[in-house]
C-alpha positions in Angstrom: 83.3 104.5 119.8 82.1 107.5 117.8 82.0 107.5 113.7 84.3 110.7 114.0 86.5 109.8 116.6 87.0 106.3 114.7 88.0 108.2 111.7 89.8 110.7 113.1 92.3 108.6 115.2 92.4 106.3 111.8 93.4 109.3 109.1 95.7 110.6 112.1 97.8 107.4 111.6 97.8 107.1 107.9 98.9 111.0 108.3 102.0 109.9 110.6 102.5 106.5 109.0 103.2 108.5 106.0 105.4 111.2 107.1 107.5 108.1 108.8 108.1 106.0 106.0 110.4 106.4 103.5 113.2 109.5 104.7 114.0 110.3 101.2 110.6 111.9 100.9 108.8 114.7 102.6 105.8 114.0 104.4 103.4 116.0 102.2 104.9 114.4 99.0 104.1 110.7 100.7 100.5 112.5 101.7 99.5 113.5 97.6 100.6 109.7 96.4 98.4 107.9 99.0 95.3 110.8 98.1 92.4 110.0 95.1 90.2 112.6 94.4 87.2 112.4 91.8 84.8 114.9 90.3 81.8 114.4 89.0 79.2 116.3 87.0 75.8 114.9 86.4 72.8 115.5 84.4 69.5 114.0 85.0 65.8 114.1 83.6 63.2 112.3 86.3 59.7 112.2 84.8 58.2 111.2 88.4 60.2 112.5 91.3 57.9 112.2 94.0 57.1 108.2 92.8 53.6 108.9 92.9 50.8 106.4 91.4 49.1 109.8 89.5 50.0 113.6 89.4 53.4 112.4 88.2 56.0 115.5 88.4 58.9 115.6 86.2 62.1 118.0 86.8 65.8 117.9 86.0 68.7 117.4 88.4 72.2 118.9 88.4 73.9 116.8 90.5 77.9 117.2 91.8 79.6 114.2 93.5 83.0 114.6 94.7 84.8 111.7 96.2 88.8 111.9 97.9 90.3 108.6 99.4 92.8 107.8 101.2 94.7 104.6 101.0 98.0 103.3 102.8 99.3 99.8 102.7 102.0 98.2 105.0 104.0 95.2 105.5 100.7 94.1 108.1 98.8 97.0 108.2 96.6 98.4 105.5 94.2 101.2 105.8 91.9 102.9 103.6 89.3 106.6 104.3 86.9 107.2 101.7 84.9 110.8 101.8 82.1 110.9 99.4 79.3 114.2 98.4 76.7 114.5 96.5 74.5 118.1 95.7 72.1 117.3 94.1 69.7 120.1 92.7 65.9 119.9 92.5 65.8 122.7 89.5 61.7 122.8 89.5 61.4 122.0 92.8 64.4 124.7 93.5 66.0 121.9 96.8 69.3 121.2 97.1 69.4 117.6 98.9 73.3 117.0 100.3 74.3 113.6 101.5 78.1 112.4 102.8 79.4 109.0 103.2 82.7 108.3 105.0 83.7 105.2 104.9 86.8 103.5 107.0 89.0 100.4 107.3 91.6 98.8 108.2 93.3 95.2 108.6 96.1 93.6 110.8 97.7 90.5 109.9 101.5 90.7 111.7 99.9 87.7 113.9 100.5 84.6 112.9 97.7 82.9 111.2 95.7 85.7 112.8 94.1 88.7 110.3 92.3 91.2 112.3 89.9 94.0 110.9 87.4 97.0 111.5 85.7 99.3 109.6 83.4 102.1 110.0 80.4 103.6 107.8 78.9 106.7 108.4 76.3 108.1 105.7 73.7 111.0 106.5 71.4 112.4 103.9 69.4 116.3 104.1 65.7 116.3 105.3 64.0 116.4 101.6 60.1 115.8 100.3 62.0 113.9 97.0 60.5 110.7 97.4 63.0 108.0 97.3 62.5 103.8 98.1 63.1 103.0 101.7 63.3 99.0 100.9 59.6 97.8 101.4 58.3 101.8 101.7 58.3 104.9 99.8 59.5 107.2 101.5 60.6 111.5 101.6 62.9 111.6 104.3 66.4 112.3 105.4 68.2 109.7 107.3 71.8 109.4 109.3 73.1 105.6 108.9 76.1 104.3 111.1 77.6 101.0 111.4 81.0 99.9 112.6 82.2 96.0 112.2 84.9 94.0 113.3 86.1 90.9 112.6 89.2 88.3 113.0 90.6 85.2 111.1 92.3 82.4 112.4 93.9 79.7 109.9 94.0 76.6 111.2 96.3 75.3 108.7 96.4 75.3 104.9 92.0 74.1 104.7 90.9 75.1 107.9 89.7 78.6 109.3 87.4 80.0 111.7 86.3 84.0 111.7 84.2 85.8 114.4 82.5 89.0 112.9 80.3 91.6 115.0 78.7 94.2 113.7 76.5 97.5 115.6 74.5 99.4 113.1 71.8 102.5 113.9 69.5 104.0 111.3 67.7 107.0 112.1 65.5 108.9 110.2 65.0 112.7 110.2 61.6 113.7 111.0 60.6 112.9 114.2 56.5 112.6 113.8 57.8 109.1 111.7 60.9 108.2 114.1 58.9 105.1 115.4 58.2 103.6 112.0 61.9 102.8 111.3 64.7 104.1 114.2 66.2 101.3 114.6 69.8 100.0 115.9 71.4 96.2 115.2 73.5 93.9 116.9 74.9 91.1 114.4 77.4 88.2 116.0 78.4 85.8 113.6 80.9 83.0 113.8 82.3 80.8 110.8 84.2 77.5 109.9 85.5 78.0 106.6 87.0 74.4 104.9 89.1 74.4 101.6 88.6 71.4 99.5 90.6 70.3 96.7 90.6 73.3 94.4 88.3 74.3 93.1 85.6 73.9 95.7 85.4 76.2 99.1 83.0 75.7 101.6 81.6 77.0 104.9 79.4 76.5 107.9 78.4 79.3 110.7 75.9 80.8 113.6 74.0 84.2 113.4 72.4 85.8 115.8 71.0 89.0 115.1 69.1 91.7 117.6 67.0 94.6 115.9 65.4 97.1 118.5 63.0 100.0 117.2 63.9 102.7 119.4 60.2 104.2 120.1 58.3 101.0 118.9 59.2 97.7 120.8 56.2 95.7 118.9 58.4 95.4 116.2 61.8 94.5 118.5 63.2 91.1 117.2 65.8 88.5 117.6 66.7 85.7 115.2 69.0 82.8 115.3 70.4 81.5 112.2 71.6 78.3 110.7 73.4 78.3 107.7 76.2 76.4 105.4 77.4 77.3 101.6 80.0 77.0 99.0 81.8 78.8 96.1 83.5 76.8 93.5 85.1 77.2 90.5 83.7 74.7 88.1 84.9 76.0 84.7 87.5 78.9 83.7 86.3 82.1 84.3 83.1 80.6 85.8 82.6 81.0 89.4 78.9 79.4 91.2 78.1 79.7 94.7 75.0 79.4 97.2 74.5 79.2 100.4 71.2 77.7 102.7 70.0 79.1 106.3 67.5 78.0 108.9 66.1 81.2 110.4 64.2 81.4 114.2 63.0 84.5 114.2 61.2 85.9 117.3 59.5 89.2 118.1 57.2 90.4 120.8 53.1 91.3 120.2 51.2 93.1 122.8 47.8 92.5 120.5 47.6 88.4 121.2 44.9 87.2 123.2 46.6 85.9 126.7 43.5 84.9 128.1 39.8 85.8 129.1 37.8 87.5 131.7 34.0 86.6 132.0 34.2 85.5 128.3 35.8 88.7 127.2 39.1 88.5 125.4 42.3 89.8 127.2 45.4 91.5 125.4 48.6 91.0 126.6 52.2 90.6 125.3 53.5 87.4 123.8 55.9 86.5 121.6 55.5 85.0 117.7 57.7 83.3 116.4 58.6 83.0 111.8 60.7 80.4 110.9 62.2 80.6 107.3 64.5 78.6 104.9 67.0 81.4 103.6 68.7 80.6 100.6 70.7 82.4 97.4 72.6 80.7 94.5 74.5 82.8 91.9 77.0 82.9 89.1 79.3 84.8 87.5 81.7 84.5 84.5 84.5 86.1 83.4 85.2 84.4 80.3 87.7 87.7 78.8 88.9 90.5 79.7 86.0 92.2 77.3 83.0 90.4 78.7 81.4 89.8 82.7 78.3 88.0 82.9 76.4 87.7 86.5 73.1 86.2 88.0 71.9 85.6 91.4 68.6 84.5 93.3 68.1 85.0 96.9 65.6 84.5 99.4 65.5 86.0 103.4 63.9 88.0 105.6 63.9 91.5 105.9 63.4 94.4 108.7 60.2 96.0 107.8 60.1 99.8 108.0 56.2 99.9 108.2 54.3 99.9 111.7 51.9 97.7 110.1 54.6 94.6 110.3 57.7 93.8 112.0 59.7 92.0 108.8 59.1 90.5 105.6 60.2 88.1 103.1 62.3 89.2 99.9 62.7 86.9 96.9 65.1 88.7 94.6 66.4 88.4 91.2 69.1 89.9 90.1 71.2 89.5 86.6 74.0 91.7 84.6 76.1 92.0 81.9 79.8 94.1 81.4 80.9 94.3 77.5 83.9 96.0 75.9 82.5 97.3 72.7 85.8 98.5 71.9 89.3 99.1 74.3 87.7 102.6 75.6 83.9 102.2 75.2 82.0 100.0 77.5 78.0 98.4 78.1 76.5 97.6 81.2 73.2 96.2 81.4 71.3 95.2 85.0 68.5 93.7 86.3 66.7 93.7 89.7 63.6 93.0 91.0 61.9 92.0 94.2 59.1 90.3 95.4 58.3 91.5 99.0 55.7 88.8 100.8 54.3 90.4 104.4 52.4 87.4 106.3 49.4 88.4 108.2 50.9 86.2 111.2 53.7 89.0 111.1 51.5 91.7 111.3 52.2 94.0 115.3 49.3 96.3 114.6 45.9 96.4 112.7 47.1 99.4 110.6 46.2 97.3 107.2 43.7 95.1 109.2 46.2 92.3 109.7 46.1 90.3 106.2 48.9 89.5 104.3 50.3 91.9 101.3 52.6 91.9 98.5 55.2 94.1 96.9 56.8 93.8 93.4 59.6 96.0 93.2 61.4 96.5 89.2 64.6 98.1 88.2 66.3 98.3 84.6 69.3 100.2 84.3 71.5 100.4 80.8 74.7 102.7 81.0 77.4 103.2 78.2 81.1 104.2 79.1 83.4 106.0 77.0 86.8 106.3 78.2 88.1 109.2 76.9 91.7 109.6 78.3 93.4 107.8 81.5 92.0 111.2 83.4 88.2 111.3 81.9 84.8 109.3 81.2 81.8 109.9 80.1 78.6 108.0 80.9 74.7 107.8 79.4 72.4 106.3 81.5 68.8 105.2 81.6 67.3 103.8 84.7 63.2 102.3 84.6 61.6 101.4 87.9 58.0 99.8 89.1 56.6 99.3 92.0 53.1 97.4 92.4 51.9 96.6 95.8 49.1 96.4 97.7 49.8 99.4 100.1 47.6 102.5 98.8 49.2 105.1 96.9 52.6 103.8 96.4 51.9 102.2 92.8 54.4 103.8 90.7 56.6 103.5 88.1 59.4 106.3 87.3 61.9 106.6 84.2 65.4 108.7 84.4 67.9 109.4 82.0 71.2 110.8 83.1 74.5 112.3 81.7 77.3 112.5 83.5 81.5 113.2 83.1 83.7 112.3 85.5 87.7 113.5 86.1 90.1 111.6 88.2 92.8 113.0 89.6 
């Protein structure tokens, strides 16, 4: 099923679901109290917006996000559309870079013991030469993303559960002399045994297999089978920890390995490699009052490469933050991320970077302070400082941005 058609069937019954449900009301009244709309202005100053390593290029963005949502929830059914757009405007560069998300979902539960859900995500972003990060790559491309995801729970009883999630996702970039570094569609099938202790501890145990096909570059095709068990508990108030720990199989095909030999002479054929990793991620996060969130996390997988050079790669990634009411209406949030991308030479499909292994550390500060100014109004300064040092040529950079922004909601 199509994005559109997906979200057109699912506003069509929100529309009607509406007009239906309470007579005392006319349909368009029932419309405006299930409808959110938000405008948003922003101001930005980018000292490097090409994320270069030299001939850094500053220039100032005017940037307009809009966002409307819809929302309807029912005795068993609830249902939510979200429409977002952002302009942004390039004023040295004189580029105007649109990108729209609509995002969809809904869930069932008038089964017994049964919940039911699917959801849809469709996000496309203009053609542009404004560099942006493309997870291990730098990158100055448009893209269209899709994925759609279903899912269904059964309880067992008050402890027990199982789920069955699958997931189709396809991301496509722009410009077509590139499509075979990163086209790429996935097939995700997971199933889950979720257990309830005593409060406060949860835990769970599950399968993933996962299919990843490159469109015009089958080197890098993949498929990877996946082991994994965690928890969440609740160990103090207002603290919550929780980790989880995977075996991943991963296997992809390499038509550069040496199959045999002919008169001493080194044939190349296809074969298939094989990268077996431990994936694991532990985290906390407190809420110790209403004024004051606190959250960490580390995690460790593999990744989809969107080089030619390799077909995935490792990520170790750090991540910490901090929410605090300086007052009822004025608000600081502090985070923290970085990245530490590992390719292995073993994972390398072609001799692009000569088949060694590389590394990646990615940075990311970001500080924002929120004042509330009525129920209908906020107001936001923001600074955002990012590095990237790897050993790929010419992607070295670092880039800081400081951004104003007011934001209405109606």
């Amino acid at each position: 099923m199509k994005a559109y058609s997906f979200l057109t069937l699912l506003f069509l019954f929100i529309f009607v679901s509406s007009a239906s449900a309470e007579k005392n009301k006319k349909w368009y009244e029932k419309l405006i109290d299930l409808i959110d709309y938000r405008l948003e202005y922003q101001f930005e100053y980018n000292d490097n917006v090409f994320l270069t390593p030299n001939n850094e290029e500053d220039d100032v963005i005017h940037r307009v996000n809009q966002e409307i949502e819809f929302e309807h929830s029912g005795e068993d059914l609830y249902t939510n559309v979200l429409f977002r757009n952002r302009l942004p405007y390039y004023q040295d560069q004189d580029e105007l870079i649109p990108s729209y998300l609509v995002e969809a979902r809904a869930s069932y539960t008038g089964i017994e013991n049964l919940s039911l859900g699917v959801s849809n995500i469709f996000q496309k972003v203009d053609e542009t030469d404004v560099a942006r990060g493309g997870g291990d790559q730098v990158l100055s491309l448009g893209y269209i993303y899709n994925q759609l995801q279903t899912g269904a729970q059964y309880d067992i009883n008050d402890r027990n559960s199982v789920e069955i999630n699958w997931a189709f996702d396809t991301f496509d970039y722009d410009r077509s002399s590139v499509d075979f570094f990163i086209d790429r569609d996935v097939h995700d099938i997971e199933a889950r045994w979720n257990f309830q202790w005593a409060t406060p501890l949860e835990t769970y145990l599950g399968y993933r297999f996962r299919d990843v096909a490159f469109d015009q570059f089958s080197n890098k095709d993949s498929e990877s089978n996946l082991l994994f068990t965690g928890f969440k508990t609740y160990c103090l108030p207002g603290v919550t920890l929780y980790g989880e720990v995977g075996y991943e199989d991963r296997e992809f095909i390499n038509n550069r390995d040496t199959v045999g030999t002919f008169l001493g002479v080194p044939i190349m054929g296809t074969s298939r490699r094989d990268h077996e990793n431990v994936n694991y991620r532990i985290g906390i996060e407190t809420n110790l009052s209403r004024y004051n969130r606190i959250y960490a996390y580390f995690d460790n997988r593999l990744y989809e490469s969107s080089r030619s050079e390799f077909t995935h790669y490792e990520g170790k990634t750090v991540g910490a933050g901090l929410r605090h009411f300086l007052s009822k209406k004025t608000i600081l949030f502090f985070d923290f991320y970085a990245q530490r991308q590992e390719f292995d030479s073993k994972d390398n499909v072609i001799s692009l970077f000569g088949g060694g292994n590389a590394e990646t550390d990615f940075y990311t500060y970001s500080t924002t302070l929120r004042r509330l100014i009525n129920k209908k109004i906020s107001c936001d300064v923001n600074y955002i400082y990012s590095q990237r040092n790897t050993d790929f040529l010419g992607e070295d950079n670092e880039n800081h941005r400081f951004l104003f922004g007011v934001k209405a909601y109606f």
